[in-house]
N, C-alpha and C positions, 0 to 999 in steps of 0.2 A: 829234820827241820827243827830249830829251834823257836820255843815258844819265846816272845817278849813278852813279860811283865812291866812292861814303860809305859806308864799310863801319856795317852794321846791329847791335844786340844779340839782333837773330834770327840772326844766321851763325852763334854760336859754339852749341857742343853742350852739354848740361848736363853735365857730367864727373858726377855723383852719380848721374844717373839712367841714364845708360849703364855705370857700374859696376853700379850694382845688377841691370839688366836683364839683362848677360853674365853675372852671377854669376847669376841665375834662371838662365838660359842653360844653364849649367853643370852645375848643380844635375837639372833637366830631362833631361838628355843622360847623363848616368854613372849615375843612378839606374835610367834607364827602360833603356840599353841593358845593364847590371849585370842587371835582370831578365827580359830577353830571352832574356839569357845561358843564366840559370838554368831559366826556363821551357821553352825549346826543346833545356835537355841539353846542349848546346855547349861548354859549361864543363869538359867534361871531357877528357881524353884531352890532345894537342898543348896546349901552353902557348899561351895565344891572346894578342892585343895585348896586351888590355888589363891580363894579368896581367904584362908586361916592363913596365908606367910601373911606373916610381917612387914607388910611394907608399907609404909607411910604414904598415903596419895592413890595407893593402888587398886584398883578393880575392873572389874570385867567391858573395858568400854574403850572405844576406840582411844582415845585420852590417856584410858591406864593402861593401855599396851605400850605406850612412847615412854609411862615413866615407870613401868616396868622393864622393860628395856634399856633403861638408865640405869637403873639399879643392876638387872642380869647383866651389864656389862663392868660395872663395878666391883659386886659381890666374884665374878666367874673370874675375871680380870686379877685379883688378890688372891683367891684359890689357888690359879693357874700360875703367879710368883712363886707364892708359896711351893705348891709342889717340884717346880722348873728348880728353886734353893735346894731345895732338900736335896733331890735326885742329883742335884753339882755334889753337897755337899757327901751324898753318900759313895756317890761315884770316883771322891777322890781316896776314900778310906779303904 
């Protein structure tokens, strides 16, 4: 059997659809842990992580889980370009 070395248009990743997917991701992940938060009381008392990020408008409240999830779909969404470029670009070298 002979190996091919011809690289394929199946190797590379869809960069659009793995942005979108980490931004689901994202999205998923700040919302649901944002209500965890709140449901289980935790929220209060000690400054917890997730109130030290960074984000402008953000806290532990029905309110800051919609634009926390703005942002997790943002920030995950340029991540997930990011990595989807790279993995093309390394994958053709």
């Amino acid at each position: 059997m002979i190996l091919s070395l011809k690289k394929n248009k199946a190797d590379h990743m869809n960069t659009r659809a793995f942005a979108l997917t980490s931004g689901v991701t994202g999205v998923l992940y700040i919302f649901i842990l944002t209500w965890w938060l709140i449901i289980t009381g935790t929220s209060e008392g000690y400054t917890t992580f997730f109130e030290r990020v960074w984000i402008f408008g953000y806290s532990v409240t029905p309110i800051g889980s919609i634009i926390g999830a703005i942002y997790g779909f943002i920030d995950f969404g340029i991540i997930g370009l990011f990595f989807a470029m790279i993995y093309n670009y390394l994958s053709e070298r």
